[in-house]
C-alpha positions as CSV (number, residue, x, y, z in Angstrom):
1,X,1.2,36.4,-19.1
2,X,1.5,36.1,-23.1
3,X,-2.0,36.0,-24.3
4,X,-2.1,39.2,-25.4
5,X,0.6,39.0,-27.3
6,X,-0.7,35.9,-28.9
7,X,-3.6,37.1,-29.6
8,X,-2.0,39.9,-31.5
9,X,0.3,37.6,-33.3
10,X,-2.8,35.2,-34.5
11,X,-4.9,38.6,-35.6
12,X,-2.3,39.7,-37.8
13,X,-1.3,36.1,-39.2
14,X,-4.8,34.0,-39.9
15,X,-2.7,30.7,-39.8
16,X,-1.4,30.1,-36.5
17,X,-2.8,27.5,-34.8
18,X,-1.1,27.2,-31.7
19,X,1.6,29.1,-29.8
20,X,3.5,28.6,-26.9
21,X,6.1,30.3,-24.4
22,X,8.9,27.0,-23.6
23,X,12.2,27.6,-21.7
24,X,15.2,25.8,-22.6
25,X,14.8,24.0,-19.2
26,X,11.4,22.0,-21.3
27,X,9.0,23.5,-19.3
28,X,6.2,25.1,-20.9
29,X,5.0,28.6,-19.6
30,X,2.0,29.2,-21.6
31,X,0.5,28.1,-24.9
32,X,-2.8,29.0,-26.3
33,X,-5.1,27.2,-28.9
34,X,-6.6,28.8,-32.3
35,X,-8.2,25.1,-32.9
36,X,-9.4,22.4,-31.1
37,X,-6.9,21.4,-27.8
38,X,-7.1,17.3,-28.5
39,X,-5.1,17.7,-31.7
40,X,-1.7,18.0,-31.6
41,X,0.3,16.8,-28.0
42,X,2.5,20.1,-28.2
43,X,3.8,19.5,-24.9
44,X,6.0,17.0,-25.2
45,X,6.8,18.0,-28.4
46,X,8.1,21.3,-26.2
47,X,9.9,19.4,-23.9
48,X,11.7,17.7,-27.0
49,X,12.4,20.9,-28.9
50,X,13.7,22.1,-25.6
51,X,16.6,19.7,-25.5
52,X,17.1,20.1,-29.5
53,X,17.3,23.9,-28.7
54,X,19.9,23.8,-25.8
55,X,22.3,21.7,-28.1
56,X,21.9,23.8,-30.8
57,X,22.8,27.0,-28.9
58,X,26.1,25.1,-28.0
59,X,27.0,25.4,-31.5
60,X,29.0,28.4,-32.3
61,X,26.8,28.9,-36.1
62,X,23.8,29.4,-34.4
63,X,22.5,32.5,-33.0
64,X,21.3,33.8,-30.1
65,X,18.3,35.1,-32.2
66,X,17.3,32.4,-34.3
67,X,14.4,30.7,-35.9
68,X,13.8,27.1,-37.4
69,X,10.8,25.3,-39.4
70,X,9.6,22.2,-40.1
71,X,7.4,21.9,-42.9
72,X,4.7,19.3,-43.2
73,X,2.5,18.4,-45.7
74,X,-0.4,20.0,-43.8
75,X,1.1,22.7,-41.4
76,X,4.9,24.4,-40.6
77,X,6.4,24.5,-37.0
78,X,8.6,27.4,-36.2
79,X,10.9,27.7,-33.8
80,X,11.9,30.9,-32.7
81,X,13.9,32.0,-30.1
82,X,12.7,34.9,-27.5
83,X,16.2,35.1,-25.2
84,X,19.0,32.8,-24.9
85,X,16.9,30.8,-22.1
86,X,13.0,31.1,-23.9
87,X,12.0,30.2,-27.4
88,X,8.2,30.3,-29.3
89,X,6.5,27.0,-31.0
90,X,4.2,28.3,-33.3
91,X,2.2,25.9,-35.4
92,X,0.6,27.3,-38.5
93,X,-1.6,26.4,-41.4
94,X,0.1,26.0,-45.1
95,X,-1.5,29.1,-45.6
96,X,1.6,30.5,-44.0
97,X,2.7,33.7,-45.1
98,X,6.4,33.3,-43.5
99,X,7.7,36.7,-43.9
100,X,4.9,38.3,-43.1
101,X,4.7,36.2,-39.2
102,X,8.3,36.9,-38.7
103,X,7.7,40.7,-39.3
104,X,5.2,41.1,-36.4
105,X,7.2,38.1,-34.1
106,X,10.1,40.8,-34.4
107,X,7.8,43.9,-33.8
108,X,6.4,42.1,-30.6
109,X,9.8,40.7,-29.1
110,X,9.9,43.7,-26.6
111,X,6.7,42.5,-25.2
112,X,7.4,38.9,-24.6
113,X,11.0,40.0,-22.8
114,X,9.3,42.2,-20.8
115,X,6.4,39.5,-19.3
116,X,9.5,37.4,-19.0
């Protein structure tokens, strides 16, 4: 449903590692690996994010468009919101050029909606 999307996404931004469709609800609707699948447990870390996301969206200073990261020592999570129902997890290398993934998350939004 989204791998060509992500597929564009990772060509134009060498760090991603993983990416992944969740919806609010926690389940996941599609991920894809850029490294090897036994590393990180991303699902429940969805599931988890999910909940974070739903109680964030009750707050009136957050945004129905919106994006969060975590930085690590090693790698950034993002967090970044497709619709008020579906957000991204993107999990990317230090080598992270921030403004530079937002940029072409925003120029592909249309196509994610759409395959929702």
């Amino acid at each position: 449903m989204f791998e060509k999307v992500f597929e564009k996404i990772k060509e134009k931004n060498s760090s991603v590692k993983i990416i992944g469709m969740w919806g609010k609800d926690g389940l996941e609707l599609e991920k894809k690996y850029f490294i090897d699948e036994s590393d990180p447990d991303i699902d429940m870390t969805g599931a988890q994010i999910a909940d974070i996301m739903t109680k964030l969206s009750n707050l009136k200073f957050v945004s129905e468009k919106s994006h969060f990261t975590l930085e690590g020592e090693t790698s950034t999570l993002l967090i970044y919101t497709i619709s008020p129902d579906y957000f991204l997890i993107i999990m990317c290398g230090k080598e992270l050029v921030m403004g530079k993934l937002l940029f072409f998350l925003n120029l592909y939004i249309d196509e994610f909606v759409v395959s929702l």
